[in-house]
VMD Tcl script that draws the C-alpha trace (Angstrom):
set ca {
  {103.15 76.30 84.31}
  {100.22 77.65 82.49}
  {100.54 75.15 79.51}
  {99.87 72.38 82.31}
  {96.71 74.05 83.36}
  {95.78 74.35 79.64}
  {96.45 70.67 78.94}
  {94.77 69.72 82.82}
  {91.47 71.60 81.09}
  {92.01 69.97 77.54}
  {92.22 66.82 79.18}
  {89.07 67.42 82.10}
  {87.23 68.50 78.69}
  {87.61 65.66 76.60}
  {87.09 63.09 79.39}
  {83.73 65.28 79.96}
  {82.73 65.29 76.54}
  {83.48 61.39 75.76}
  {81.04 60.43 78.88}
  {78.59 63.04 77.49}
  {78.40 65.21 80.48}
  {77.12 68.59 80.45}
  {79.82 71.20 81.82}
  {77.12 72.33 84.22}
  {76.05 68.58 85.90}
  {80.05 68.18 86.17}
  {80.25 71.25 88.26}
  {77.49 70.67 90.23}
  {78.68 67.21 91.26}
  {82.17 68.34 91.88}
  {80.53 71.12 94.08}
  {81.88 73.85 92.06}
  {80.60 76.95 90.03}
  {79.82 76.17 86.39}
  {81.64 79.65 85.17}
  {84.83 78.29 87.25}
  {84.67 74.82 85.58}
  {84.88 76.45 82.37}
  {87.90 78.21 83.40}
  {89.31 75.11 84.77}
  {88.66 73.59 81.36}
  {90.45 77.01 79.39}
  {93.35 76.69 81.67}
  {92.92 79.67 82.95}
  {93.31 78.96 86.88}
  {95.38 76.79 88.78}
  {93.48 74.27 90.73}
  {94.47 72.17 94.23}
  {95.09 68.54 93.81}
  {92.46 67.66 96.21}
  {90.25 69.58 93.58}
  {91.35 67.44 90.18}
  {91.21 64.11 92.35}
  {87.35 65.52 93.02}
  {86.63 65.95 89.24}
  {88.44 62.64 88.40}
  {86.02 60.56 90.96}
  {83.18 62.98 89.15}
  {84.21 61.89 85.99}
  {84.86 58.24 86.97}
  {88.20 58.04 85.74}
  {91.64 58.08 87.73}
  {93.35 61.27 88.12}
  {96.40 59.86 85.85}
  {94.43 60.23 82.91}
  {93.82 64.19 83.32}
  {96.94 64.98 84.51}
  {99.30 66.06 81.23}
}
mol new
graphics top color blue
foreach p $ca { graphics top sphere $p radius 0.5 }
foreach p [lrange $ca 0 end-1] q [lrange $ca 1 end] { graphics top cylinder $p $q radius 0.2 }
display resetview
């Protein structure tokens, strides 16, 4: 299970990174702290669906494409 929270925050990252959006604008948006997006993003925690559907609308994308 962890190596699907590691590819969930490889995924979350690249999206991120390929719309040019600071880690710290993506958290605030997605109403969540900035140290616990980047530990989304390192796969080190284990987030709720309702919480990866709420980055996907941040990021604009469907959830589909962050899921591994």
């Amino acid at each position: 299970m962890k190596d699907l929270a590691i590819q969930f925050g490889m995924k979350l990252r690249d999206k991120r990174k390929s719309l040019g959006m600071s880690q710290d604008k993506m958290a605030l948006l997605a109403d969540v702290d900035r140290s616990y997006a980047g530990r989304i993003e390192r796969g080190e925690v284990n987030i709720t669906l309702e919480k990866a559907y709420q980055l996907a609308e941040v990021l604009g994308c469907d959830v589909k494409e962050l899921l591994p």
